[in-house]
C-alpha positions in Angstrom: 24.9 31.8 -52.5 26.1 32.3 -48.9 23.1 32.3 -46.3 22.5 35.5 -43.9 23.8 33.5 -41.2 27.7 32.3 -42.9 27.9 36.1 -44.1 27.2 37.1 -40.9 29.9 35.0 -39.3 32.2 36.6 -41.0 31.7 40.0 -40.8 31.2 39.3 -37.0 34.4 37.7 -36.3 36.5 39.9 -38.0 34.9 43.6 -36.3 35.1 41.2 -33.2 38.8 40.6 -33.5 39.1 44.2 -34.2 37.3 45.4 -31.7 38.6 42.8 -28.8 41.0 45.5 -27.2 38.1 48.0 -26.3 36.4 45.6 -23.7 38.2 45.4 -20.6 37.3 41.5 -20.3 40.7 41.3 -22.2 43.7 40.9 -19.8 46.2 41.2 -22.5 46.9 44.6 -24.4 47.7 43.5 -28.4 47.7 44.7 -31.5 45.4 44.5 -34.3 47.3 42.5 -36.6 47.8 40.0 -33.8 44.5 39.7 -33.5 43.6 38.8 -37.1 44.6 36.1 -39.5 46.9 33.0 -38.9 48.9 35.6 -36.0 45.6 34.9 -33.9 47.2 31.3 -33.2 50.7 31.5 -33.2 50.9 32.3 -29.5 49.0 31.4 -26.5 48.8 35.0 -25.8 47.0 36.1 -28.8 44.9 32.6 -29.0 43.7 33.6 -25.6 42.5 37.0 -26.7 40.9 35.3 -29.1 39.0 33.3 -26.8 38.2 35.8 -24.4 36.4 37.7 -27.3 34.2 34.9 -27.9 33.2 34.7 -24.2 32.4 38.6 -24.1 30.6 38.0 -27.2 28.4 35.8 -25.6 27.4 38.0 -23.0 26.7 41.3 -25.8 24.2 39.0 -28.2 22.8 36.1 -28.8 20.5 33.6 -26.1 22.9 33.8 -23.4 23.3 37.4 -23.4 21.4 39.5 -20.5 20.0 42.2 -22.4 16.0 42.2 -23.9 16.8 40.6 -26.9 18.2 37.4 -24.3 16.3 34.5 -23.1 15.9 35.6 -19.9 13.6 38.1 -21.1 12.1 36.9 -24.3 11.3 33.5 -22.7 10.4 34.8 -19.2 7.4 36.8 -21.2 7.1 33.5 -23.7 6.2 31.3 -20.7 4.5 32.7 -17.2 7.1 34.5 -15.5 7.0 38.0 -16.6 3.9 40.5 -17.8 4.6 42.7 -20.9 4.2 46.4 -19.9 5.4 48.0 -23.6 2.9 50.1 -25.6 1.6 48.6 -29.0 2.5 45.5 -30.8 6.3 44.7 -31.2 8.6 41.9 -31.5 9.5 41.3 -27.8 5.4 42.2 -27.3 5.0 38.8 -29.2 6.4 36.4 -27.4 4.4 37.4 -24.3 1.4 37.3 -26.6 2.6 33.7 -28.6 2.2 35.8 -31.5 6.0 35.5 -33.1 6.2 35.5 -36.5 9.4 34.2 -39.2 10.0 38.0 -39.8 10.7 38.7 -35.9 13.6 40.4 -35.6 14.5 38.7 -32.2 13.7 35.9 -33.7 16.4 36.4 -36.3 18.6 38.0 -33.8 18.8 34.5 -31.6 19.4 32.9 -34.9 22.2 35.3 -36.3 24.2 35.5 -33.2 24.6 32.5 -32.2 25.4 30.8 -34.9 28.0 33.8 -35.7 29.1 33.1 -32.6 29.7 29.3 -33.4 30.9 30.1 -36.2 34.1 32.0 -34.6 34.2 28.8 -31.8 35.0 26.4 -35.4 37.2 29.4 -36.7 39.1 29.1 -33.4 39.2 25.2 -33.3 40.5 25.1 -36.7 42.9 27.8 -35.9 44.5 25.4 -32.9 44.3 22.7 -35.2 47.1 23.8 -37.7 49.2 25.7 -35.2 51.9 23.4 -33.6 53.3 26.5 -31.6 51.1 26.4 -28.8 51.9 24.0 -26.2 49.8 20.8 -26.3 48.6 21.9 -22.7 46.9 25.2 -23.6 45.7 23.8 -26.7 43.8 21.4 -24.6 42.3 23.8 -22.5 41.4 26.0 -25.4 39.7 23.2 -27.7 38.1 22.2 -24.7 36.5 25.8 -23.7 35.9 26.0 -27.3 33.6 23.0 -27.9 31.6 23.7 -24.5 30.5 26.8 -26.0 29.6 25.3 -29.5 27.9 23.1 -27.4 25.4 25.5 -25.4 24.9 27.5 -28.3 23.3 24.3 -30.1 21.8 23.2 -27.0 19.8 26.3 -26.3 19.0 26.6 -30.5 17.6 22.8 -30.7 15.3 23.8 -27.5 14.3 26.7 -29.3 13.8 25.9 -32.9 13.7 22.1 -32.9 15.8 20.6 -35.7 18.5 22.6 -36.8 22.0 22.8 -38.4 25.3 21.7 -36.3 27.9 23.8 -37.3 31.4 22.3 -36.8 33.0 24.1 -40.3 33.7 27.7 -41.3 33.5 26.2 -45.4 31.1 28.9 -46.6 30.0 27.0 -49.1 29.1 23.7 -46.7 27.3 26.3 -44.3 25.7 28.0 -47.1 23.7 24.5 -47.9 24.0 23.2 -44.1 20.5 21.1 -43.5 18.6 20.7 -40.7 19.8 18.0 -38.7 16.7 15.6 -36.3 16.7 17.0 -32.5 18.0 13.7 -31.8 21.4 13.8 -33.8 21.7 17.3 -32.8 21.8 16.6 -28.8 24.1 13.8 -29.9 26.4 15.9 -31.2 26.2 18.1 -28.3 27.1 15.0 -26.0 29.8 14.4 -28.6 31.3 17.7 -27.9 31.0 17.8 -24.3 32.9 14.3 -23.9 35.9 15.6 -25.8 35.5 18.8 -23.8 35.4 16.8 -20.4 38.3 15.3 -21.5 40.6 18.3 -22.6 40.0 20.0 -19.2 40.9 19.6 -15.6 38.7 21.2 -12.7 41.4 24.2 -12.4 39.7 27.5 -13.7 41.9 29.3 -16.2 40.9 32.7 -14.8 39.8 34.6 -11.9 36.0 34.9 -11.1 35.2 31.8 -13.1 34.5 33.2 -16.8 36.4 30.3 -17.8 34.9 27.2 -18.5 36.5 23.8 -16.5 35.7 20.6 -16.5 32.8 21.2 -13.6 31.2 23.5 -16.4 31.3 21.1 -18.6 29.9 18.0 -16.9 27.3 20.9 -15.4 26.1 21.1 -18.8 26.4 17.1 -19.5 24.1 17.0 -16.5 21.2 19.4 -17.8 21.6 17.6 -21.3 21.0 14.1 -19.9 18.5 15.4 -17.7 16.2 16.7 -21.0 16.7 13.3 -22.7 15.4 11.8 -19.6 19.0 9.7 -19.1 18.7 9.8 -15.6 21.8 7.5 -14.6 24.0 9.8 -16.6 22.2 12.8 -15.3 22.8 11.8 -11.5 26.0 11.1 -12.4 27.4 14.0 -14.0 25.2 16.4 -11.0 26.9 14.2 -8.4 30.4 15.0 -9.8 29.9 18.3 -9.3 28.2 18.6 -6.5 31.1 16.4 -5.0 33.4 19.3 -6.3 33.1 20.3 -2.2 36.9 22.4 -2.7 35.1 24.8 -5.0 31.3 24.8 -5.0 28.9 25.2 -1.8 25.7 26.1 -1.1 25.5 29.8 -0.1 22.9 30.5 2.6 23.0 33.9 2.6 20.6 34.5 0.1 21.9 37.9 -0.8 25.4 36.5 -2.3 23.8 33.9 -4.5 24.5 36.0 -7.2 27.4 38.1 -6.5 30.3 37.7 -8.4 32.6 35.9 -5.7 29.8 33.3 -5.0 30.6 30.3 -4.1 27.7 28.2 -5.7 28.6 29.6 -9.2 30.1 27.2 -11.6 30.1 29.4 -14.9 29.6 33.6 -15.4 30.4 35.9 -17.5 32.3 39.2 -17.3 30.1 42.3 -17.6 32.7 43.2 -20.2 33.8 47.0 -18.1 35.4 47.4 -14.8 33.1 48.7 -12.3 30.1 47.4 -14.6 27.6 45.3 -13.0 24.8 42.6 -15.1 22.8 43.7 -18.0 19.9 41.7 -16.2 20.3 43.9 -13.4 19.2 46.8 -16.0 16.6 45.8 -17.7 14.4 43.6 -15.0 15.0 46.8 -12.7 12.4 49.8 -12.3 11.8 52.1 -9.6 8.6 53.4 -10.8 5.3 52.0 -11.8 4.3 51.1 -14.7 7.4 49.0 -16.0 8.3 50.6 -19.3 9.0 46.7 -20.5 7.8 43.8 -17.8 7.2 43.0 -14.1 7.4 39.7 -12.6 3.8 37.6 -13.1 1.7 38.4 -10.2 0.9 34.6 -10.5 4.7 33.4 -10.5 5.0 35.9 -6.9 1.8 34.3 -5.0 3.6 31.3 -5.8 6.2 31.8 -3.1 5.2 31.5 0.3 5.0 34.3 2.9 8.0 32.6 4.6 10.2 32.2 1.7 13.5 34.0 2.2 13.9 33.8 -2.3 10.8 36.3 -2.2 12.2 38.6 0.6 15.9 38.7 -1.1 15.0 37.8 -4.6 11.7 40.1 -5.7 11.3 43.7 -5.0 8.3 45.5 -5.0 7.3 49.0 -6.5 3.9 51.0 -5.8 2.6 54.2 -7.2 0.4 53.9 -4.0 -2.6 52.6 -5.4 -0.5 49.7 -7.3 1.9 47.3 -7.3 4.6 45.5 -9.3 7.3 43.2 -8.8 10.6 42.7 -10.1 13.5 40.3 -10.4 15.9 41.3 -7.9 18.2 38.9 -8.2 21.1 41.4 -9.8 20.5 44.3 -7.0 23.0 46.6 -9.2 22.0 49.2 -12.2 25.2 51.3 -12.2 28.5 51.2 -12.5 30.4 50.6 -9.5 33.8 51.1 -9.9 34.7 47.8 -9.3 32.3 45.1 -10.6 30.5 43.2 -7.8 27.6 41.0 -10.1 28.5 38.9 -13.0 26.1 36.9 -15.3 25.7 33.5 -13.2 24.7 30.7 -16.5 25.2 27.4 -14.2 24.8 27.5 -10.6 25.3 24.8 -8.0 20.8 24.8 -7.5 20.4 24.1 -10.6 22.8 20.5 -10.0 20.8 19.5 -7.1 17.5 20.0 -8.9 18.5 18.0 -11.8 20.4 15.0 -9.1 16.9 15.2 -7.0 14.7 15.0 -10.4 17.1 11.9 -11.9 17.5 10.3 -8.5 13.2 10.7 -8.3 13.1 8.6 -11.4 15.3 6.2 -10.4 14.0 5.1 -7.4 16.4 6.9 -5.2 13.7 8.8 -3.2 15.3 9.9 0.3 18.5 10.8 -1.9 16.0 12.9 -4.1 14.8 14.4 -0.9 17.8 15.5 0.2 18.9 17.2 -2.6 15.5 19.0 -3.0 15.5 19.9 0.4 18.7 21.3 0.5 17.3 23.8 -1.8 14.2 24.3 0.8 15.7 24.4 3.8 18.1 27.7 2.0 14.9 29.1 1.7 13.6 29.2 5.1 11.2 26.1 3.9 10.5 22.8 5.7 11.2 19.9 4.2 9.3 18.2 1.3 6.0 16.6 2.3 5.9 14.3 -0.7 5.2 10.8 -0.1 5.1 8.9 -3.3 7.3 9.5 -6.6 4.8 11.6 -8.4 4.3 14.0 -5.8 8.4 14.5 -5.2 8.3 15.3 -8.9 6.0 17.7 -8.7 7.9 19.4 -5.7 11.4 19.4 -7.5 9.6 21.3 -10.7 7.7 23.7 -8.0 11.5 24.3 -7.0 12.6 24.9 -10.1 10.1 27.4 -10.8 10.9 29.0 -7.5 14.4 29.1 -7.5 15.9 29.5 -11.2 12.7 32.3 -12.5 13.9 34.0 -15.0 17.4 32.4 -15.4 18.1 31.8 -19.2 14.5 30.4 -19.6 14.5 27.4 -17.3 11.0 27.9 -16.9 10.5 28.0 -20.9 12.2 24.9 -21.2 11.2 23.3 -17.9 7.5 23.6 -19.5 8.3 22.2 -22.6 10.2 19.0 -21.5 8.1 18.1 -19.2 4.7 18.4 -21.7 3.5 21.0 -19.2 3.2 23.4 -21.4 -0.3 23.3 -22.9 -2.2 23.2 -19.0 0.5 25.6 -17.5 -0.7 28.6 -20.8 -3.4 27.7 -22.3 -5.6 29.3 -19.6 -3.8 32.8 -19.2 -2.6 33.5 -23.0 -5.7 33.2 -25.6 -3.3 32.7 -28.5 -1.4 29.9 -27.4 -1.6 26.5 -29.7 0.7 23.7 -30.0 2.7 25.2 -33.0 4.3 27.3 -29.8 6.1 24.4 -28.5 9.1 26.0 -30.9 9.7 29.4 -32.6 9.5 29.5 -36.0 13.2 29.6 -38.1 13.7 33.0 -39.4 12.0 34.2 -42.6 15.1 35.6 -44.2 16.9 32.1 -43.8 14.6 30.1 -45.9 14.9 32.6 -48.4 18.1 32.0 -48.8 18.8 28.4 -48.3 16.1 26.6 -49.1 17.7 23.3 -47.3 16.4 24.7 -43.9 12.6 24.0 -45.4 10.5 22.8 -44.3 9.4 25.7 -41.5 7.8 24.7 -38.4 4.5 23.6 -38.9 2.3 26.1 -37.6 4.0 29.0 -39.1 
């Protein structure tokens, strides 16, 4: 018997391939039939399309999409970034209240879509595989886009649900038995597909705007794995190769362009899908009008921020009904379509490299090179630099930063927590029903139904 999740891959893929010519992210106008079947690989041109649907189905579903259903929203209300405003219980409603359940339909959502969406990055690979009439070039630079994105898919699912399945087959029949695999092997094979990623691509973005992953992207992401495995040699090293990227990335220090889409501390966005549309963030963090009809920022995560920090001026608005007030992420300033699109969804930035080379170089014993990093980040912000005198207290400085300058980002603060065994202290006081079984969500009811090789479920639930 298939399992929800292969059938799903396949009825995904093959509307998404259908589909692929409605969304403007698209640069080349094909048919149908080229975009299904073997046709999909017997041309650069259509392989591309191919990939370009994968990217915009990143951004529509799954944990890197912007919309509710995203991480930036379920794991902004999961940790201590954002206050849940709906009315009566619901599935987004319980991860603010650590009350998710295995029938939780975002919880099964996050599942789904992602591994559809790896499932069409393996239908892809194997499709470039077989075809020898693309030339070897773009076959590099599509395998090695392709395994980046199988990789962050598993990377954000073994965060979130622990030990899991790697995908790397579209077999039904293997996928329809696939076991769960230790955390351990999992970020291996993560690594595993990064290295052959870092070595298929150059540092040349394929496209405009940088929707395209290059080899920066992927040794971004090398960086943030080694970090969470505490491999802080390798973690330094891949931040510093980026940061050292000085021809493409800087620091922006106006504030107000850090996330617009010509920025030039982005390393990977993606497209909002229609020209002139802006980020699906920027629609549903925004309100103009009090109550929020989902979530407002934590009042605790806003007192956090100084009076003279320039990230609370630029980065949270405020909204009163004159008696009240809330806060919002205002990051993504745009709601509506502006004819042409000025915000993208930023997923690595050039802050987020510096916070991981000042947290490795910390733990290695590089603490004025630690410093520096971290207050690169302060000194954007209108801060001084870093009191801290000994190791444990710069530590505690870079994760203050990262709480300050990457809020509700994808769930760096979620994660952050977790890693770090922070958890427990940082909830425990403000949600009643938090208990260690939170540390990861449970796996989707409807999968263990069907393949009992995902049991056992994560204790707790």
């Amino acid at each position: 018997m298939k399992t929800k999740f292969t059938i799903s891959f396949m009825v995904t893929i093959i509307l998404g391939l259908l589909l692929v010519g409605c969304d403007k992210f698209i640069e080349v106008d094909l048919p149908e039939s080229q975009l299904t079947g073997p046709a999909v690989y017997e041309d650069q041109t259509t392989a591309t399309a191919a990939l370009s649907d994968l990217y915009a189905r990143l951004r529509n579903g799954g944990v890197l999409t912007g919309n509710t259903d995203g991480t930036s929203m379920v794991l902004g209300l999961y940790a201590d970034e954002l206050k849940y405003y709906g009315t009566g219980t619901s599935a987004l409603e319980s991860f603010y209240s650590n009350s998710v359940i295995p029938s939780n339909t975002y919880i099964a959502d996050l599942w789904s879509n992602s591994y559809a969406q790896i499932y069409a990055a393996n239908a892809l690979l194997e499709g470039l595989e077989n075809s020898p009439e693309i030339p070897e070039s773009a076959t590099h630079q599509l395998q090695g886009e392709t395994l980046f994105i199988r990789a962050i898919l598993h990377f954000y699912l073994v965060n979130l649900f622990g030990d899991i399945p790697y995908i790397t087959t579209t077999d039904y029949q293997n996928n329809a038995q696939a076991k769960r695999l230790p955390s351990s092997e999992v970020m291996a094979n993560i690594i595993s597909d990064l290295e052959e990623a870092d070595l298929k691509l150059t540092y040349e973005y394929p496209a405009q705007n940088r929707v395209r992953a290059n080899k920066a992207v992927v040794r971004a992401l090398l960086a943030r794995v080694h970090l969470y495995l505490e491999h802080w040699s390798l973690a330094e090293m891949y931040a510093a190769d980026v940061i050292g990227q000085t021809a493409l990335y800087a620091v922006e220090s106006n504030l107000d362009a850090v996330f617009l889409k010509g920025s030039t501390a982005t390393i990977w966005q993606l497209h909002p899908g229609v020209s002139g549309a802006n980020t699906l963030q920027g629609k549903i963090f925004s309100f103009s009008s009090g109550p929020p009809a989902i979530a407002s920022l934590n009042q605790e995560l806003v007192s956090s921020f100084t009076e003279n920090d320039l990230r609370r001026q630029h980065w949270i608005k405020s909204v009163t009904d004159g008696s009240q007030v809330w806060y919002h992420p205002y990051k993504y300033k745009l709601t509506e379509n502006t004819g042409v699109s000025e915000e993208y969804s930023i997923v690595l930035r050039l802050e987020e490299q510096l916070l991981i080379r000042a947290e490795a170089r910390a733990n290695i014993g590089d603490i004025d090179g630690a410093k520096q990093d971290l207050n690169t980040i302060r000194n954007r912000a209108g801060l001084e630099d870093s009191t801290a005198e000994t190791t444990t207290e710069l530590l505690a400085d870079i994760q203050q930063e990262r709480k300050l300058e990457l809020f509700t980002e994808f769930g760096h603060r979620w994660l952050d927590l977790k890693r770090k065994g922070m958890a427990e202290a940082a909830l425990s006081p403000i949600k009643p029903a938090w208990g260690p079984k939170n540390l990861l969500f449970p796996l989707p009811e409807s999968e263990l139904l069907l393949n009992p090789n995902l049991e056992p479920q994560n204790t707790g639930y």
